[in-house]
Z-matrix of the N, CA and C atoms (Angstrom, degrees):
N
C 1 1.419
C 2 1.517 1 109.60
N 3 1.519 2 118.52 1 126.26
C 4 1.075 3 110.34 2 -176.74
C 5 1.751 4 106.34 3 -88.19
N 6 1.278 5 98.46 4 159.12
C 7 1.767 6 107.89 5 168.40
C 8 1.812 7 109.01 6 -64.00
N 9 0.841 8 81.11 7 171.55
C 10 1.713 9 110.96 8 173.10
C 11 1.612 10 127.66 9 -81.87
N 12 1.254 11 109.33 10 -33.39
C 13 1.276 12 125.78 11 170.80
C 14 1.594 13 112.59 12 -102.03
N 15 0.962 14 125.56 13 -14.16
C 16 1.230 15 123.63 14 -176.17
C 17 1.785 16 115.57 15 -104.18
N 18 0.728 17 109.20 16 105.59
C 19 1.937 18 111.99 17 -168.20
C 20 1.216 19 96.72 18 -125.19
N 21 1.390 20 140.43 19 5.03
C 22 1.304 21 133.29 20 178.42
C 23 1.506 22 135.60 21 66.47
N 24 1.313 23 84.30 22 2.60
C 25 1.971 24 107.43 23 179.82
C 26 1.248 25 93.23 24 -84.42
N 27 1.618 26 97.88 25 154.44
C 28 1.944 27 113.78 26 -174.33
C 29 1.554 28 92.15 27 -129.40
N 30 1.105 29 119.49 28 151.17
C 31 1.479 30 155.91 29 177.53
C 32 1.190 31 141.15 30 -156.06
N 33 1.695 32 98.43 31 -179.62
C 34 1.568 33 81.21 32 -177.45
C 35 1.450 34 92.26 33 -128.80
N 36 1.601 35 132.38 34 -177.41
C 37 1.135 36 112.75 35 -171.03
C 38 1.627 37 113.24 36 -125.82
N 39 1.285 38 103.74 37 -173.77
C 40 1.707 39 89.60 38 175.37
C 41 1.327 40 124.39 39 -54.91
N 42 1.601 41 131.73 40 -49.64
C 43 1.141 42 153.82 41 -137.44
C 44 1.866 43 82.58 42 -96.44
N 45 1.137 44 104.43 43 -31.24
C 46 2.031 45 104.16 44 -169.02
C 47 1.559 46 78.23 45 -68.38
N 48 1.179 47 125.79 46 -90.07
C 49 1.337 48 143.81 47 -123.35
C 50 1.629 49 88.41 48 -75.57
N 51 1.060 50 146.23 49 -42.86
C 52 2.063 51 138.19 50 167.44
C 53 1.562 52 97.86 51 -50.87
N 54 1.213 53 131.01 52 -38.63
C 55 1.789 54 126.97 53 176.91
C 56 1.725 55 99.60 54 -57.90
N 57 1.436 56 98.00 55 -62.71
C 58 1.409 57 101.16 56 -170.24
C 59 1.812 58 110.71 57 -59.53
N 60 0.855 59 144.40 58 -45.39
C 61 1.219 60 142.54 59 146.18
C 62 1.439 61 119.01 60 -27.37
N 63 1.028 62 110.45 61 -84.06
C 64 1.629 63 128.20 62 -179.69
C 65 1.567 64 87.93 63 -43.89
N 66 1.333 65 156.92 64 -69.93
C 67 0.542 66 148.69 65 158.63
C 68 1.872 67 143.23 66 -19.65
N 69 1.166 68 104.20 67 -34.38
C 70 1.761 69 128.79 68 156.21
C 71 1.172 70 113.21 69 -73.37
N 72 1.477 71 128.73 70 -44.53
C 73 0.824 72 144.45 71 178.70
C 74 1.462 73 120.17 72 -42.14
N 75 1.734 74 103.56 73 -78.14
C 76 1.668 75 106.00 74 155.79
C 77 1.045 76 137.89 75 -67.36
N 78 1.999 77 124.98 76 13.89
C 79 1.269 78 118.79 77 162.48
C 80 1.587 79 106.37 78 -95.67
N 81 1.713 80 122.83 79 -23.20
C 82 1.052 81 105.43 80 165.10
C 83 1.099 82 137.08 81 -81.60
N 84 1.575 83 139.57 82 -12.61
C 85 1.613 84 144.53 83 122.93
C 86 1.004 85 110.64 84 -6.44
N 87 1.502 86 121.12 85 -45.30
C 88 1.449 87 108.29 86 -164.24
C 89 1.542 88 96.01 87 -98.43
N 90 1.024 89 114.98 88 -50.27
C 91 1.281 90 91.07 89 -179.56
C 92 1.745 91 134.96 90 -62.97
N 93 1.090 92 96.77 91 -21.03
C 94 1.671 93 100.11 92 157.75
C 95 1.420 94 135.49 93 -90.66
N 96 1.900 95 113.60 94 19.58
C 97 0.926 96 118.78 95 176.26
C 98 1.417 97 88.93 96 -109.14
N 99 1.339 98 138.72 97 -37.08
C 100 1.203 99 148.71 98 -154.79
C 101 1.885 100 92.98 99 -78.11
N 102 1.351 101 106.69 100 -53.85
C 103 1.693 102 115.39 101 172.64
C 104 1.496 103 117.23 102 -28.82
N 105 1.850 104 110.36 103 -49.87
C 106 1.184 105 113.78 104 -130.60
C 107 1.951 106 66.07 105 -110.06
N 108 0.919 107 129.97 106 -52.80
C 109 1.265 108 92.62 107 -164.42
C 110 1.785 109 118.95 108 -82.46
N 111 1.298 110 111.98 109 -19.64
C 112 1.805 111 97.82 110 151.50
C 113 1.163 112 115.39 111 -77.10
N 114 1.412 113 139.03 112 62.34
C 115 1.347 114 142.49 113 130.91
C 116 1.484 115 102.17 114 -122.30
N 117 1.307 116 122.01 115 -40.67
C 118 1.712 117 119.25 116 164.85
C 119 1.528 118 115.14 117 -16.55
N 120 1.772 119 78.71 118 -67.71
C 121 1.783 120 107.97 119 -165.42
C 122 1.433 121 92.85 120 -50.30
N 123 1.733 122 136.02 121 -61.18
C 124 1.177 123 111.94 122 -170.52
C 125 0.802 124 147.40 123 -101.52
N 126 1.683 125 116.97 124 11.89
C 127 1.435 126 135.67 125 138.89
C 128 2.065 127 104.89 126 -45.45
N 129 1.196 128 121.43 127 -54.97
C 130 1.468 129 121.07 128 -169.09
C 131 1.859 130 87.35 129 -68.91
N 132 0.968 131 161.47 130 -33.73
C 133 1.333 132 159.36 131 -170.84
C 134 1.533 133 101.39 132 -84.73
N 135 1.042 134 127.43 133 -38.29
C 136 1.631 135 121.25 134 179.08
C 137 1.709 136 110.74 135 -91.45
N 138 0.981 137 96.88 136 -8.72
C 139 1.393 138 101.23 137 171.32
C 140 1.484 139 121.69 138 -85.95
N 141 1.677 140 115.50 139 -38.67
C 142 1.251 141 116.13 140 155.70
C 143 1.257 142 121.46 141 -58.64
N 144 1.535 143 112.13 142 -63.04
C 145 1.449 144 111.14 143 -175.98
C 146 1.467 145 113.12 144 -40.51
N 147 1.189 146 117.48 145 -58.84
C 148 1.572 147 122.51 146 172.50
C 149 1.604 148 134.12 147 -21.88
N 150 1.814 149 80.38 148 -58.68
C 151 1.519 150 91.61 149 170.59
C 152 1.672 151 115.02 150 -80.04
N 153 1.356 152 123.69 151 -42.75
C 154 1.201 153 122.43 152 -179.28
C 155 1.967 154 119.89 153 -52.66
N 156 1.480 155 100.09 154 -10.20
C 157 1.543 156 104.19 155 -155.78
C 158 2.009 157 80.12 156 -98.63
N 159 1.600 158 111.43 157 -31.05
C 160 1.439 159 84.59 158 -161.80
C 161 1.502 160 112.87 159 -82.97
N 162 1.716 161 89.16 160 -9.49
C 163 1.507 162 107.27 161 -169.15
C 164 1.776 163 86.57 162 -56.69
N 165 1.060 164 121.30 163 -63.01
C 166 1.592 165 128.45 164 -144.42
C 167 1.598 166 107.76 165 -82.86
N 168 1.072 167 124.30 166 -14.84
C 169 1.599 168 131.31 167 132.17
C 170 1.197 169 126.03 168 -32.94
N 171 1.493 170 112.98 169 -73.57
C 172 1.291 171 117.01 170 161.93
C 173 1.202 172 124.36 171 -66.23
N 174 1.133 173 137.39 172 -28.09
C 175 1.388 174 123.58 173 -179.30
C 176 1.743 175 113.19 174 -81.39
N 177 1.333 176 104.88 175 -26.20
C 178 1.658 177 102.67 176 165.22
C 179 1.471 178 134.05 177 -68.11
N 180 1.574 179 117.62 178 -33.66
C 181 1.061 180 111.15 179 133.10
C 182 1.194 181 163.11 180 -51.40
N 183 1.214 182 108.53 181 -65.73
C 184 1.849 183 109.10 182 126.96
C 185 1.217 184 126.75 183 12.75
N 186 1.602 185 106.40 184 -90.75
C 187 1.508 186 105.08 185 -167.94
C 188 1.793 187 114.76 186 -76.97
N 189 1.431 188 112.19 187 -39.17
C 190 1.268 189 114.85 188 149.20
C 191 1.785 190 122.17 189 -32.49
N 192 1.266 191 129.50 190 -27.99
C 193 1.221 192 127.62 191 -176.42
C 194 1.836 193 85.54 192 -84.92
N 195 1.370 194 91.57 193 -63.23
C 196 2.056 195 86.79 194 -162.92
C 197 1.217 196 111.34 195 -64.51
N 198 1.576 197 137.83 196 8.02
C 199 1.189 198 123.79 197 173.09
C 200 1.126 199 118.80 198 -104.25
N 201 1.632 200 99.27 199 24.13
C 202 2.013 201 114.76 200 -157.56
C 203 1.208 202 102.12 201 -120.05
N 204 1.573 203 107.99 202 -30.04
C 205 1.533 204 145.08 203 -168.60
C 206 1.807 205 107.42 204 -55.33
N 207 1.152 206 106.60 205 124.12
C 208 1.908 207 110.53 206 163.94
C 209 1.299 208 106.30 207 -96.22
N 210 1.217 209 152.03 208 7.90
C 211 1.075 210 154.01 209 -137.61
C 212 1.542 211 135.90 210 158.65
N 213 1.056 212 119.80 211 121.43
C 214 1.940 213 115.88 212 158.07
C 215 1.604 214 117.95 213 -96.30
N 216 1.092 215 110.04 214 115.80
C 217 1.551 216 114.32 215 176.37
C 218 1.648 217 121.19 216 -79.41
N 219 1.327 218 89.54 217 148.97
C 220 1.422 219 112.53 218 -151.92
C 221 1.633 220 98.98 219 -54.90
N 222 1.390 221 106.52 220 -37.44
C 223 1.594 222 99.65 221 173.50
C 224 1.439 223 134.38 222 -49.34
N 225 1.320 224 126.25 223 -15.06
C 226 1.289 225 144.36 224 -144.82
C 227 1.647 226 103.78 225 -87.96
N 228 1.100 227 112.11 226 139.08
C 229 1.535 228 109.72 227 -158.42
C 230 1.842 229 94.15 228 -126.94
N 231 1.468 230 119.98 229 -172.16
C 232 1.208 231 119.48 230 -157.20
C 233 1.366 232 98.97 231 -94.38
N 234 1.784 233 119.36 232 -14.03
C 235 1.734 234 119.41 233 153.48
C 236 1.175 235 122.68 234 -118.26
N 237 1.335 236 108.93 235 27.71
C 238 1.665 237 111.64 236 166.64
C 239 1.636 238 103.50 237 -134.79
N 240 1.230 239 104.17 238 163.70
C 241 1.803 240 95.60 239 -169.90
C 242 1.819 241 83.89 240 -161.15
N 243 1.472 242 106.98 241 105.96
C 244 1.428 243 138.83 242 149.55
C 245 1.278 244 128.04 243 -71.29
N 246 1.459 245 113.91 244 97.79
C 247 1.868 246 101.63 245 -173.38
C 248 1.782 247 91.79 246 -142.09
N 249 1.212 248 85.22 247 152.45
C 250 1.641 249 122.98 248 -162.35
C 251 1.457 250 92.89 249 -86.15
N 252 1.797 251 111.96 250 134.90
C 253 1.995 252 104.61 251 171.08
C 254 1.659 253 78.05 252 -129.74
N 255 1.090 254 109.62 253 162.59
C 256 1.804 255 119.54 254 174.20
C 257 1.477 256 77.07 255 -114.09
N 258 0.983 257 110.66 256 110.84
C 259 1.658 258 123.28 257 159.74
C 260 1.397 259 128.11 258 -79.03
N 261 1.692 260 104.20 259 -22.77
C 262 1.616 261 116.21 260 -153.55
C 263 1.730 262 75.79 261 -124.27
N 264 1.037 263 156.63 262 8.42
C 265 2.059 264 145.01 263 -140.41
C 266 1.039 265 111.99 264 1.18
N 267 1.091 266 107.41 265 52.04
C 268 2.170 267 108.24 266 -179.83
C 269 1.741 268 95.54 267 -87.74
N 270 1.443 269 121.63 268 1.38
C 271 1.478 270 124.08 269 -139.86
C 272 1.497 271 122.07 270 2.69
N 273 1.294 272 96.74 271 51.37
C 274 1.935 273 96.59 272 170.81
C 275 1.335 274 90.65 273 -133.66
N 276 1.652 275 121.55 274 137.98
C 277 1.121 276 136.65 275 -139.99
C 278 1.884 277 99.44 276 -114.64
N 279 1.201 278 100.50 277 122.93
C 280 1.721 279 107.84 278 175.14
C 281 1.199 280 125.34 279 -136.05
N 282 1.302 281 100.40 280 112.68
C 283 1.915 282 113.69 281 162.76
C 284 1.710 283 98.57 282 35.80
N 285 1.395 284 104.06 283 -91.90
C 286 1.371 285 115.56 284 174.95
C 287 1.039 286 137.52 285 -28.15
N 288 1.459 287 120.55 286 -32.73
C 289 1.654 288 148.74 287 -168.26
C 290 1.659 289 97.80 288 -79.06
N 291 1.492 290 109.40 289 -22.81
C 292 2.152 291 87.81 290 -164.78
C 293 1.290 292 90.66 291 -108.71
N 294 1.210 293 96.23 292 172.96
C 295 1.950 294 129.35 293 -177.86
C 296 1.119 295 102.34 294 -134.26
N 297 1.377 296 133.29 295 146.74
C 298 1.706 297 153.72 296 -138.81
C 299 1.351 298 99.15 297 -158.78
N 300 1.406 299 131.26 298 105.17
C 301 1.584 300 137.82 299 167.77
C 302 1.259 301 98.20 300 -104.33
N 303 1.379 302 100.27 301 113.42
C 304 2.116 303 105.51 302 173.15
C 305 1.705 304 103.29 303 -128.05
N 306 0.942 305 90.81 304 -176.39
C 307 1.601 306 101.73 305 174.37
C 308 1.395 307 104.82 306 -124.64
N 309 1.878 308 126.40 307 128.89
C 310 1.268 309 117.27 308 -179.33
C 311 1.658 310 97.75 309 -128.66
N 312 1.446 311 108.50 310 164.12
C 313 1.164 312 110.50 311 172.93
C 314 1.749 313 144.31 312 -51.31
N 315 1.305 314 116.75 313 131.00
C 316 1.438 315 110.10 314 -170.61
C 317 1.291 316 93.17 315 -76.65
N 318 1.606 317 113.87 316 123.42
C 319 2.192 318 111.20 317 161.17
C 320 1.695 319 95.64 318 -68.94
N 321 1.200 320 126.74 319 -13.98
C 322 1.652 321 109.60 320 -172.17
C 323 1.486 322 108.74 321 -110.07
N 324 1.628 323 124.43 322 0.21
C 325 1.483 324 106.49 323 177.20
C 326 1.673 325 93.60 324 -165.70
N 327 1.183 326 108.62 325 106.59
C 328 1.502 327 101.90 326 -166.81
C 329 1.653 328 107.64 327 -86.57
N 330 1.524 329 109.63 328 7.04
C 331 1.697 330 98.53 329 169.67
C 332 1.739 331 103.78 330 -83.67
N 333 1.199 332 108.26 331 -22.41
C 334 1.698 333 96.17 332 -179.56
C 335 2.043 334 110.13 333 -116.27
N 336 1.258 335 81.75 334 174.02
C 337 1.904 336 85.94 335 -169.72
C 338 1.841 337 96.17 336 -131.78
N 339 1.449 338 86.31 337 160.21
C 340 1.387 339 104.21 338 -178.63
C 341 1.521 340 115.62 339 -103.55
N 342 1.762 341 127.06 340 112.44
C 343 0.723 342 120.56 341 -174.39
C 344 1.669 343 125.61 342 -78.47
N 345 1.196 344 128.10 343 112.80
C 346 1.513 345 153.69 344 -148.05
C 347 1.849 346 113.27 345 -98.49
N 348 1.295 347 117.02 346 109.83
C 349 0.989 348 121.97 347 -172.95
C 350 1.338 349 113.18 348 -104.39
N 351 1.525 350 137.13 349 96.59
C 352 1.295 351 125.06 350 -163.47
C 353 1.914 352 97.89 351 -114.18
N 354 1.513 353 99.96 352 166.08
C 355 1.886 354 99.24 353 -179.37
C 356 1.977 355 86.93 354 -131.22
N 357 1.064 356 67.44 355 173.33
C 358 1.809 357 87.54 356 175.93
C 359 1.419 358 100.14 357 -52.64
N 360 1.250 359 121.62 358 -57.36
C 361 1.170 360 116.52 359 -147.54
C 362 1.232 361 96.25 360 -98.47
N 363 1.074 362 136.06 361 42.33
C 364 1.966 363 137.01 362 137.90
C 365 1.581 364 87.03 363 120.10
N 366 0.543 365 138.50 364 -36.02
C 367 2.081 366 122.06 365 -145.47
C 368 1.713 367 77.26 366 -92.86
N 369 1.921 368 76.63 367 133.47
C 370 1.437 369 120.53 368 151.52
C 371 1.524 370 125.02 369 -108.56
N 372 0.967 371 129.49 370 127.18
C 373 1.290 372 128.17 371 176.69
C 374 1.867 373 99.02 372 -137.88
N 375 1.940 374 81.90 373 131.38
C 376 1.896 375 98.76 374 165.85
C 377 1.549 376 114.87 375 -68.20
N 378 0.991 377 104.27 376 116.02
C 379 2.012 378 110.86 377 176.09
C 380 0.836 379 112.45 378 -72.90
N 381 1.656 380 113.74 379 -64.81
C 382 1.609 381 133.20 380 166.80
C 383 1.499 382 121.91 381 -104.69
N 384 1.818 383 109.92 382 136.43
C 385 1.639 384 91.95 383 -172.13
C 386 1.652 385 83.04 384 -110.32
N 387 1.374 386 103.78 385 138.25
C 388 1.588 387 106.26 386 143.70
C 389 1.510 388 120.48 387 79.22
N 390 1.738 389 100.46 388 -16.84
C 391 1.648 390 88.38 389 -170.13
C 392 1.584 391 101.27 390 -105.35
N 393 0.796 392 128.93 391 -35.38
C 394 1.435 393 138.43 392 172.91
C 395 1.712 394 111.49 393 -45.84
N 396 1.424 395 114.89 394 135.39
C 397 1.236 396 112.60 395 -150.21
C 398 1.972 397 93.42 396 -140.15
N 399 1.396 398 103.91 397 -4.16
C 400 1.779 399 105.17 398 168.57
C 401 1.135 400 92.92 399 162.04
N 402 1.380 401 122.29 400 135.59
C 403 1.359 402 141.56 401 164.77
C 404 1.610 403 114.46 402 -125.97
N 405 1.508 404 103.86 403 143.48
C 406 1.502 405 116.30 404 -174.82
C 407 1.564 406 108.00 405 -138.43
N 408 1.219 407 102.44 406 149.28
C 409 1.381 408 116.41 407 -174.14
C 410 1.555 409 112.23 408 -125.55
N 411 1.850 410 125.35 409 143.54
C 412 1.347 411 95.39 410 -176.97
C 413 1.535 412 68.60 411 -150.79
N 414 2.002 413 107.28 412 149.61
C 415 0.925 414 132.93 413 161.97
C 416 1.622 415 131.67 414 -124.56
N 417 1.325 416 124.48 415 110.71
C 418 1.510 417 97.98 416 -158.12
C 419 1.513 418 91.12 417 -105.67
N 420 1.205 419 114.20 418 108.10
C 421 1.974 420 113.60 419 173.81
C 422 1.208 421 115.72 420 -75.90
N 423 1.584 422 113.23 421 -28.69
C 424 1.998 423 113.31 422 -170.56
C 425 1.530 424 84.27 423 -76.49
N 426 1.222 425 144.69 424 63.75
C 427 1.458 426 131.61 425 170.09
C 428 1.622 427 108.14 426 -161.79
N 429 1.653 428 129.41 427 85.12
C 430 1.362 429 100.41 428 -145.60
C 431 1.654 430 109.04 429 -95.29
N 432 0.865 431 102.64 430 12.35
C 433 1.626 432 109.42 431 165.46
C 434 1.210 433 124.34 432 -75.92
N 435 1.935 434 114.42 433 -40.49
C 436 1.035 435 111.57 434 161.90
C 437 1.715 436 127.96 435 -105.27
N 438 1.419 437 97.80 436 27.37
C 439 1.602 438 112.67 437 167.88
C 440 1.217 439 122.02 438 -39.03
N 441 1.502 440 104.84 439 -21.14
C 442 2.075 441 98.45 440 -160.98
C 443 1.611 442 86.57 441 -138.73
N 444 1.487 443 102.76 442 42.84
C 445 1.430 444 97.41 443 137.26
C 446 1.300 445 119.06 444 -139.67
N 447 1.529 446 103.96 445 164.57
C 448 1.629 447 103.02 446 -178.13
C 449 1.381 448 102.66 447 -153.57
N 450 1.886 449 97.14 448 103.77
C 451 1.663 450 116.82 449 163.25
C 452 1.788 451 112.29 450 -37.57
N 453 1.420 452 115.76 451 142.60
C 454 1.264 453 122.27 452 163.47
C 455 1.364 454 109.02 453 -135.95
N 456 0.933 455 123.56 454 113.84
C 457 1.663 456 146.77 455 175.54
C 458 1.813 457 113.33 456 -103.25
N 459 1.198 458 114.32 457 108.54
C 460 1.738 459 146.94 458 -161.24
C 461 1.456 460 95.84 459 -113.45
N 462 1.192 461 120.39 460 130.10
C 463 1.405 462 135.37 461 140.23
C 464 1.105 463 110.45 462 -120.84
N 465 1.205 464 102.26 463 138.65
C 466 1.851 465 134.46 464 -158.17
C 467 1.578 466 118.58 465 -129.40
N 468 1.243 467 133.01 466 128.55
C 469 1.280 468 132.15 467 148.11
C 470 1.794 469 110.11 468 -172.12
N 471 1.752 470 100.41 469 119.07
C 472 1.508 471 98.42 470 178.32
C 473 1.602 472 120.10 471 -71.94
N 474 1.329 473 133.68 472 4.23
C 475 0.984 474 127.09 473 146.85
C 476 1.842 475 114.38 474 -131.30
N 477 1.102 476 136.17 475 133.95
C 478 1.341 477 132.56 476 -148.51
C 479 1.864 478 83.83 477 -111.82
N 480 1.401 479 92.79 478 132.19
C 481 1.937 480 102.67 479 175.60
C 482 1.433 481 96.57 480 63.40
N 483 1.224 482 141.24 481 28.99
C 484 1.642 483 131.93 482 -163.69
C 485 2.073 484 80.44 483 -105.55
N 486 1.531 485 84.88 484 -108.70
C 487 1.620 486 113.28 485 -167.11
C 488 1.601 487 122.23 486 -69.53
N 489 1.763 488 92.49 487 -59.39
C 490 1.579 489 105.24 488 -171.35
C 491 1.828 490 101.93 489 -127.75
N 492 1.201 491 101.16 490 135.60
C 493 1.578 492 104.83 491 164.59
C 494 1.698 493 120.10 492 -50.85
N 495 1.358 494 90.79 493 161.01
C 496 1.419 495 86.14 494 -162.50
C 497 1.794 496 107.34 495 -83.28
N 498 1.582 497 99.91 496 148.09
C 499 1.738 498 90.30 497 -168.65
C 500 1.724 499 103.69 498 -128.59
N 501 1.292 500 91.90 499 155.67
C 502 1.531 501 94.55 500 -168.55
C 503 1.276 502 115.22 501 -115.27
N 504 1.390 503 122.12 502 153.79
C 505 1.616 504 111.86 503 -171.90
C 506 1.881 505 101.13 504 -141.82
N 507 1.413 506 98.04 505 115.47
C 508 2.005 507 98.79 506 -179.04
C 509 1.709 508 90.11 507 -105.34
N 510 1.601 509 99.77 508 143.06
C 511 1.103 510 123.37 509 166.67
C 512 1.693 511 122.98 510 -132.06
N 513 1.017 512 114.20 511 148.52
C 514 1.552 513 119.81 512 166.37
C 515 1.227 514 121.73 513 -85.38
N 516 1.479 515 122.36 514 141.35
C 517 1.897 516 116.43 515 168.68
C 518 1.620 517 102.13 516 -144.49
N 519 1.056 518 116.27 517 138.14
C 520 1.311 519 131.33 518 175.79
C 521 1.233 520 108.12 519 -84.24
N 522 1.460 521 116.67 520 150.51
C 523 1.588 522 112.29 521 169.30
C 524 1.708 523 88.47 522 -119.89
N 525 1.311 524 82.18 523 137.19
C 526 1.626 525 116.56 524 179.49
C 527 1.646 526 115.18 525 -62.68
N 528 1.359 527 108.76 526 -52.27
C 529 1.579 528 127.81 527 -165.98
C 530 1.161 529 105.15 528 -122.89
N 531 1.463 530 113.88 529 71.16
C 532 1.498 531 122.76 530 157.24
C 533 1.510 532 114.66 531 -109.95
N 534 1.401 533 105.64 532 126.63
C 535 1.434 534 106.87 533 -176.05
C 536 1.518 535 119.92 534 -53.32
C-alpha cells in the first residue's frame, strides 16, 4: 500500500523556485548596471576624442596661417581674426593677400558653429564642422614685444549638455613674418 504523500513525483518547491528567481533577478541588475555604464564610459570617450580631433584640425591650420602672417588687420574683431600673408613678397598688401577665420552658423545644430576659413579671393572653406562651440581671438598691438602674438581661445564639446562639459583650450602663435 502506498502512502499518501509519497507518489513518486519530483519537484521543486515554492520557496526553491522565489530563490531561483530572486536570484536572476540580481544577476540581471547587475548586468544592466554594468551595460549601462560601459556605454556611458564610451559615449564620454567619443565625445572627447571627437572634440579633441576637430579641435586639432583647426588649430593646425590656424596657427600655420598666423605663422605665415605679416600682419593682423585692423578689421579683426574678438571672433573674427583678419591677417595679412605676402604671398607674392612685394610687402604691399592686397585684397587677395588676407585670410578671415570666423565662426558661422551650424543649419544642423545651433549650439555649435562651423569654423570658416575665407581668403581674399572668395574661397571659403569649413576647417571645423560642428564641434566648436566659441572661439576668441586676442591681439594686443599697443605692446610691441607682444605684437606678433595672437592668443586663440576654443570652446569645444561634440555633444553640448550630453556627456562632458564643455572645455576650452587658449593657445599662443607667433607670426614669423611680421614686418
Amino acid at each position: 500500500m502506498a502512502r499518501r504523500g509519497d507518489t513518486g513525483q519530483s519537484g521543486f518547491t515554492l520557496v526553491e523556485l522565489l530563490v531561483v528567481v530572486l536570484m536572476a533577478g540580481i544577476l540581471g541588475a547587475m548586468a544592466l548596471v554594468t551595460f549601462t555604464s560601459g556605454s556611458e564610459a564610451l559615449g564620454r570617450a567619443d565625445d572627447d576624442s571627437r572634440g579633441q580631433q576637430d579641435l586639432r584640425i583647426v588649430s593646425e591650420r590656424l596657427s600655420r596661417d598666423v605663422r605665415a602672417a605679416r600682419g593682423v588687420d585692423a578689421g579683426s574683431t574678438g571672433t573674427s581674426l583678419t591677417i595679412w600673408i605676402d604671398a607674392d613678397a612685394n610687402y604691399r598688401k592686397s585684397p587677395a593677400e588676407t585670410i578671415t577665420w570666423s565662426l558661422s552658423t551650424n543649419p544642423d545644430d545651433p549650439k555649435h558653429f562651423n569654423v570658416q576659413r575665407s581668403t581674399g579671393a572668395g574661397d571659403t572653406a569649413t576647417v571645423g564642422q560642428a564641434l566648436v562651440s566659441g572661439i576668441a581671438f586676442a591681439y594686443d598691438a599697443s605692446d610691441v614685444t607682444q605684437s606678433r602674438v595672437i592668443t586663440v581661445t576654443m570652446t569645444y564639446d561634440a555633444i553640448v549638455d550630453a556627456y562632458l562639459t564643455q572645455k576650452q583650450v587658449t593657445y599662443k602663435v607667433r607670426m614669423r613674418n611680421v614686418q
